[in-house]
C-alpha positions as CSV (number, residue, x, y, z in Angstrom):
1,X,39.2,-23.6,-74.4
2,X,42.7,-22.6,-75.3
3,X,45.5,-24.1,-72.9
4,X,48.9,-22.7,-72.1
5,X,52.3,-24.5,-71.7
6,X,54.1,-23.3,-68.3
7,X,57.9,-24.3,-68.0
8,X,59.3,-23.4,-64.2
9,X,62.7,-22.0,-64.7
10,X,63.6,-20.9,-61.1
11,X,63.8,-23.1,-57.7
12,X,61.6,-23.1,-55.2
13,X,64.3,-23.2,-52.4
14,X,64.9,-19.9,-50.2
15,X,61.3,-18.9,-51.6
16,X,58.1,-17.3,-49.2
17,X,55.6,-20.4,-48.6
18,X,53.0,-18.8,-50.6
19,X,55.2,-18.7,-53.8
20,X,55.7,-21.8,-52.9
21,X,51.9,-22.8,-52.8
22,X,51.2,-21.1,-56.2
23,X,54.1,-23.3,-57.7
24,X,51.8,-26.1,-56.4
25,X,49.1,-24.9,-57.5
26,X,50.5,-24.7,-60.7
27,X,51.7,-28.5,-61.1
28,X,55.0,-27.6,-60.8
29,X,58.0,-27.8,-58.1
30,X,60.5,-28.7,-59.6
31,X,63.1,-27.4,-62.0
32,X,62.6,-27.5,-65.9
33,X,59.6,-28.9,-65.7
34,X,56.7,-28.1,-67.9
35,X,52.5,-28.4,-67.7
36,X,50.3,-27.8,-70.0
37,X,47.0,-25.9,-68.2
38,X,43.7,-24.4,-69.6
39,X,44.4,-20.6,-69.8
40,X,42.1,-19.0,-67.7
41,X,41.7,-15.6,-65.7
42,X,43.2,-17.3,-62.8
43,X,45.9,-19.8,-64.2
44,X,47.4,-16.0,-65.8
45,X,47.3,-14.5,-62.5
46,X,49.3,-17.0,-60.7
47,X,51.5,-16.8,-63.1
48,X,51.7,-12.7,-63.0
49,X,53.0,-13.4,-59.5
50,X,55.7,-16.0,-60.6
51,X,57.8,-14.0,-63.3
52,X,60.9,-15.2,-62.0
53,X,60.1,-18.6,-61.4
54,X,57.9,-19.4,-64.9
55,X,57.7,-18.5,-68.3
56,X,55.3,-19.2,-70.6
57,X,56.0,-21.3,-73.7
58,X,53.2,-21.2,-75.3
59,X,49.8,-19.6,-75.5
């Protein structure tokens, strides 16, 4: 399966608990840094509802 690199580019502080929970979710929580995930239907969604906290690098 194909994987996805995810970098978080915005901070978590002054954020609703549940963006905070995806960031989690994610592997991430801190600033700049970067995971590498399988992309799947749900690793794209989570990240559909983060477009000002992550980007995608590659993928």
């Amino acid at each position: 399966m194909a994987t996805i690199k995810i970098k978080q580019i915005g901070s978590p502080i002054r954020r609703p608990e549940s963006q905070k929970k995806i960031l989690i979710g994610l592997g991430l929580g801190k600033m700049h840094r970067v995971v590498e995930l399988q992309d799947s239907a749900e690793i794209r969604g989570m990240i559909k509802k983060l477009p000002h906290m992550v980007e995608v690098i590659e993928g």
